[in-house]
C-alpha positions in Angstrom: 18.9 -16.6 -10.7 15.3 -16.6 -11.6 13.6 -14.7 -13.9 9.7 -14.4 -12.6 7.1 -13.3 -14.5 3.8 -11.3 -13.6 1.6 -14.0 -14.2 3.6 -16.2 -12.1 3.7 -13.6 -9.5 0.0 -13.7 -9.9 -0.4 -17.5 -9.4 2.1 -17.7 -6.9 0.9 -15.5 -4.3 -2.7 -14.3 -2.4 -3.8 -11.6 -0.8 -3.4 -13.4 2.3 -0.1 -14.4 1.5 0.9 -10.6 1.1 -1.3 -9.7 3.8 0.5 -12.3 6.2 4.2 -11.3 4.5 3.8 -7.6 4.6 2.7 -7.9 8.6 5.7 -9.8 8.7 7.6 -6.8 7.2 5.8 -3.7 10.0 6.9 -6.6 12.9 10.5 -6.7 11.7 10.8 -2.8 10.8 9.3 -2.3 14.4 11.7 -4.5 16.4 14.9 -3.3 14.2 15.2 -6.0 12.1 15.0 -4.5 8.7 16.1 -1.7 7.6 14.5 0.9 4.8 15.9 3.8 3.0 13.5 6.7 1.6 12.6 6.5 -2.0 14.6 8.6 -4.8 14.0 9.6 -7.5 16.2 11.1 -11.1 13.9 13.3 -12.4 14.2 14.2 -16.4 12.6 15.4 -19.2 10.1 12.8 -19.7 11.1 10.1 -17.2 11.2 9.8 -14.0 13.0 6.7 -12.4 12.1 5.7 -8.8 14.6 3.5 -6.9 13.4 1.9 -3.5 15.8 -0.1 -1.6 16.3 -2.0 1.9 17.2 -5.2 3.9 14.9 -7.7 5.8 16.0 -9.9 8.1 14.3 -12.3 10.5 13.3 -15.5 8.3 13.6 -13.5 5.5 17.0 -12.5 5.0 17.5 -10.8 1.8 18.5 -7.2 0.5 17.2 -5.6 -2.6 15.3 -3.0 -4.3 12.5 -2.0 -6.5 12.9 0.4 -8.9 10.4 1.7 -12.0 11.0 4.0 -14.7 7.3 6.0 -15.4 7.8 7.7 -19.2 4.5 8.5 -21.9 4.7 5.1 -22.6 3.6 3.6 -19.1 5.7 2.4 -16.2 7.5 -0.4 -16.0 8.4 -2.3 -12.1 11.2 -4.8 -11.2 12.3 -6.2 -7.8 16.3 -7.4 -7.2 16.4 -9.6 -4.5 19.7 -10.8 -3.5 20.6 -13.4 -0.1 22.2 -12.0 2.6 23.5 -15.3 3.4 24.8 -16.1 0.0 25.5 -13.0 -1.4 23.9 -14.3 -4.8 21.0 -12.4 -6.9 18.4 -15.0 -6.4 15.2 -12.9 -8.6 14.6 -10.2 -10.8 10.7 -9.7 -10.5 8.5 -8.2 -12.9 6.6 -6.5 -10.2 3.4 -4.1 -11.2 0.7 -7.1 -9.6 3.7 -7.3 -6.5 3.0 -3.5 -6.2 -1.1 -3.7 -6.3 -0.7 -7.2 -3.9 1.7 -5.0 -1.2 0.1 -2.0 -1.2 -3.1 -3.2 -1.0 -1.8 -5.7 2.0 -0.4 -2.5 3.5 -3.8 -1.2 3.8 -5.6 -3.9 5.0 -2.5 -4.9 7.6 -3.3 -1.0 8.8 -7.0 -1.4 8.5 -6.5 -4.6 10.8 -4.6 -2.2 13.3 -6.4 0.8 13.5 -9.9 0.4 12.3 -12.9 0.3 14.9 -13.8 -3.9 15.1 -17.0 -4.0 13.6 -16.7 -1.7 10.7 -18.7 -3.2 8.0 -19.0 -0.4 5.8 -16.4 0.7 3.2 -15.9 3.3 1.0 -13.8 3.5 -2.1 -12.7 6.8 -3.9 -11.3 5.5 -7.4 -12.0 2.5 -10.0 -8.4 1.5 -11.1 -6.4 -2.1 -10.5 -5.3 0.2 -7.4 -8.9 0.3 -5.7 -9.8 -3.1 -7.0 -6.4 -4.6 -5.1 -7.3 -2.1 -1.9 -11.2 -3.9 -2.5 -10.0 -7.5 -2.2 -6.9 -6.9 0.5 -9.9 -5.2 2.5 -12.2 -7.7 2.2 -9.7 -9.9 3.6 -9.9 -8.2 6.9 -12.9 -6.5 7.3 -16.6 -7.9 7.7 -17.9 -6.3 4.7 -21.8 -5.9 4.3 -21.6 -3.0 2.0 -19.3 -1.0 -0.2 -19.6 2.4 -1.8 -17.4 3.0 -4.7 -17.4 6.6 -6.6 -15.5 7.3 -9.7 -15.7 10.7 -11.4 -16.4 8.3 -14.4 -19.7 6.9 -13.6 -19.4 3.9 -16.0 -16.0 2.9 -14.4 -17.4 2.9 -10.6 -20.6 1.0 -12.4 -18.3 -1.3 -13.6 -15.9 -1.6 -10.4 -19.4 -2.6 -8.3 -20.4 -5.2 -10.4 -16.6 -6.5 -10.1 -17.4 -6.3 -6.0 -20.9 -8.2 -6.8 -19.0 -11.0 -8.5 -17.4 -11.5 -5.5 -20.3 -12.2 -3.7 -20.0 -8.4 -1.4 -23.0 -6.0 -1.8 -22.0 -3.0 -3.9 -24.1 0.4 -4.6 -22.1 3.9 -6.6 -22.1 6.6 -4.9 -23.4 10.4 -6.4 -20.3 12.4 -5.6 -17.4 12.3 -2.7 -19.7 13.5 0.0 -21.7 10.3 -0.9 -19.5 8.3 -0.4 -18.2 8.8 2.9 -21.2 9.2 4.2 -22.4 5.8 6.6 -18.7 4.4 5.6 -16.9 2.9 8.6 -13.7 2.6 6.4 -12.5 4.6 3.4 -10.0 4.4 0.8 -8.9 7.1 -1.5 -6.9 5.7 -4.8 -6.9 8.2 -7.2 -4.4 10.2 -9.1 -5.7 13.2 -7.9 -3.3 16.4 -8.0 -5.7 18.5 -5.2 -7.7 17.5 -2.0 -10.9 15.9 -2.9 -12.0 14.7 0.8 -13.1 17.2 3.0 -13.2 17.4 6.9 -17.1 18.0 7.0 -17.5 14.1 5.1 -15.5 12.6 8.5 -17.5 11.5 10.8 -16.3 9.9 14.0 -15.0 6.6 14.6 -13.6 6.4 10.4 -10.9 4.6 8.8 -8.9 6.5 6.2 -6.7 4.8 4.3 -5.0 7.2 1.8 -3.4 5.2 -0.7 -3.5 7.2 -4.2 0.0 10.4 -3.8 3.5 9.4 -3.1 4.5 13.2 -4.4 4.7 16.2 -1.7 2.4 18.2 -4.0 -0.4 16.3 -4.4 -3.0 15.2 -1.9 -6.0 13.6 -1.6 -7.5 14.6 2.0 -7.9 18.4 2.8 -5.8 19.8 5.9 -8.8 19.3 7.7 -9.2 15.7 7.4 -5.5 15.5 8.7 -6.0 18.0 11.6 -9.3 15.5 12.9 -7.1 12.7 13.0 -6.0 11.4 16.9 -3.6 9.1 14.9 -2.1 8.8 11.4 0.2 5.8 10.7 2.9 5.8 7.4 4.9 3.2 6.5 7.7 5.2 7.0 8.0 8.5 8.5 11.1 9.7 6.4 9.7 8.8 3.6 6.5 10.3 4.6 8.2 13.7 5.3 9.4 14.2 1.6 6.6 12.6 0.1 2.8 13.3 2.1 1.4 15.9 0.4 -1.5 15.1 2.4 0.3 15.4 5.7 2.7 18.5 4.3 -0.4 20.8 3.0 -1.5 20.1 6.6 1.6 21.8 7.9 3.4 21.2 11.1 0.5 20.0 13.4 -0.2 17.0 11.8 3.4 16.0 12.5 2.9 15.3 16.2 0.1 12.8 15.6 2.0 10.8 12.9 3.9 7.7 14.3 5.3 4.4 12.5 3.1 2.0 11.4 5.1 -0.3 12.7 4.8 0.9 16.1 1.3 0.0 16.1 1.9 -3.6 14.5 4.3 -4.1 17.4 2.3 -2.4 20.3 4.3 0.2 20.8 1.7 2.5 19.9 -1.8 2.1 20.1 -4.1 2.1 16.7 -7.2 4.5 18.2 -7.5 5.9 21.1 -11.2 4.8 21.1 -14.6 3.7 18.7 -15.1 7.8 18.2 -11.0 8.4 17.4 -10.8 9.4 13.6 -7.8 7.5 11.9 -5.7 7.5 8.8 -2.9 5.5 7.3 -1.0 7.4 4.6 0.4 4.5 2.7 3.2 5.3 0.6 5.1 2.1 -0.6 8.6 0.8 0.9 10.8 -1.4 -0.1 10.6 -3.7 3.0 6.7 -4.3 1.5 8.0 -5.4 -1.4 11.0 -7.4 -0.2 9.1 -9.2 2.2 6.9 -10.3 -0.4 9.2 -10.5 -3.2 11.0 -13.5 -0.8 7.7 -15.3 -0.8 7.2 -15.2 -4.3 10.6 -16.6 -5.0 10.9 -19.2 -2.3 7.4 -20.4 -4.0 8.8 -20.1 -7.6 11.4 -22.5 -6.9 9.3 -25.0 -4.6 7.2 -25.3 -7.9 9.7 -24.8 -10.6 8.7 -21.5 -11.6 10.4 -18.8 -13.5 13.1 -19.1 -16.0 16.7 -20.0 -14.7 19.8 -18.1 -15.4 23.3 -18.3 -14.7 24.3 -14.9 -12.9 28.1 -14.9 -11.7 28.4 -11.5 -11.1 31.9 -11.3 -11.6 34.2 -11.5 -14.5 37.2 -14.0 -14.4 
């Protein structure tokens, strides 16, 4: 059993790696090969632990789950991966850089899906390692001439545009959240914002949302009337997505009949827009087939190049 680290996660694994596993992971959910169970959650005074768990198969093969305990002090994120073929625990993964790598793969996997073809343009709502990872999964996929960032802290979005700069992208901050949607062919939203921040007057036809920043069902960060322009809105899982949208459950029960699997789409079940002037979203939630999917990579790479530490794990007593 490995031990790996999140600096060998780090230099293990790209954004095109995750990009390229987490696909993976929407092809196998969309043909029935993997199988993945809501998140839950055991909710106390002070803590909250979250527990995401499923199995992958396909050339992955393995069962697990994620789980992360959020207190005062911070959160802290581990994957269990175990072979379905061997039955052994082959990893336990420190896994906060897995998270930002996955869900920022999600995006751009959904982006690659159901964004018009020549968008160019993207916005970003937020400044944190979640809108830097959303920056550099996107940029992956997208042609990017220009991106608008807008943090309610101006030295923060000042800061995350230089970041884009150094990356060789074209980077300007926007004045408020109007700003920055407007022109945008793509936008993200990765805040931790308790109430709706987006409105539907700042969606123009044609956009891109990708709604990355709530997993709880009272906190949103696009207004009911973002949702109710939307021909489609993909979630990684639409279970999941009923307990935990807040965007899509403030928007009550219409929004429902336009919400599909985003694994439908990766698989062509279901198509991405209906055309250039359809308004999209992807509420991204996290699932445990994202992180299993990459979790396996990370692993098989760890032991191709001796990474991790090595214990013995019997996992029964004799």
């Amino acid at each position: 059993m490995l031990l790996i680290r999140e600096f060998e996660v780090n230099e293990l694994v790209s954004f095109d790696d995750a990009i390229k596993a987490v696909e993976d992971g929407f092809k196998l959910l969309g043909s029935g090969n993997a199988v993945n169970l809501p998140r839950r959650r055991a909710i106390v005074s002070g803590a909250v632990l979250h527990v995401l768990q499923g199995v992958v198969l396909g050339d992955y093969r393995v069962a697990g789950l994620k789980t992360y305990l959020s207190t005062r002090h911070g959160t802290r994120f581990v994957v269990v991966l175990f072979s379905l073929d061997s039955g052994e625990l082959l990893a336990i993964i420190e896994a906060d850089r897995l998270g930002q790598l996955r869900t920022g793969a999600a995006s751009a996997v959904a982006t690659r899906y159901m964004a018009r073809k020549d968008s160019s343009v993207l916005g970003i709502v937020g400044a944190g390692t979640q809108a830097r990872a959303q920056f550099e999964a996107l940029s992956r996929v997208l042609n990017l001439k220009l991106v608008k960032v807008f943090s309610r802290t101006r030295e923060h979005a000042e800061e995350f545009a230089r970041f884009i700069r150094s990356r060789g992208f074209d980077a300007v901050v926007a004045g408020d959240y109007e700003d920055v949607c407007r022109g945008v062919d793509v936008l993200v939203t990765a805040t931790n914002s308790r109430d709706p921040f987006i409105r539907g007057s700042y969606v123009v036809p044609g956009m891109h949302i990708n709604a990355i920043g709530s997993n709880w069902a009272n906190r949103a960060e696009l207004a009911p009337d973002v949702v109710l322009k939307a021909d489609v809105i993909a979630v990684d899982d639409v279970s999941q997505a009923r307990e935990e949208a807040g965007d899509l459950i403030m928007a009550g029960d219409a929004a429902w009949s336009r919400v599909v699997p985003l694994a439908d789409i990766v698989v062509g079940r279901v198509r991405g827009r209906q055309g250039d002037d359809s308004v999209t979203i992807f509420k991204s939630l996290g699932i445990a087939v994202e992180d299993l999917v990459l979790a396996k990579l990370i692993y098989d790479r760890a032991v191709r190049e001796r990474r991790g530490v090595e214990f013995e794990f019997r996992g029964v007593f004799r």
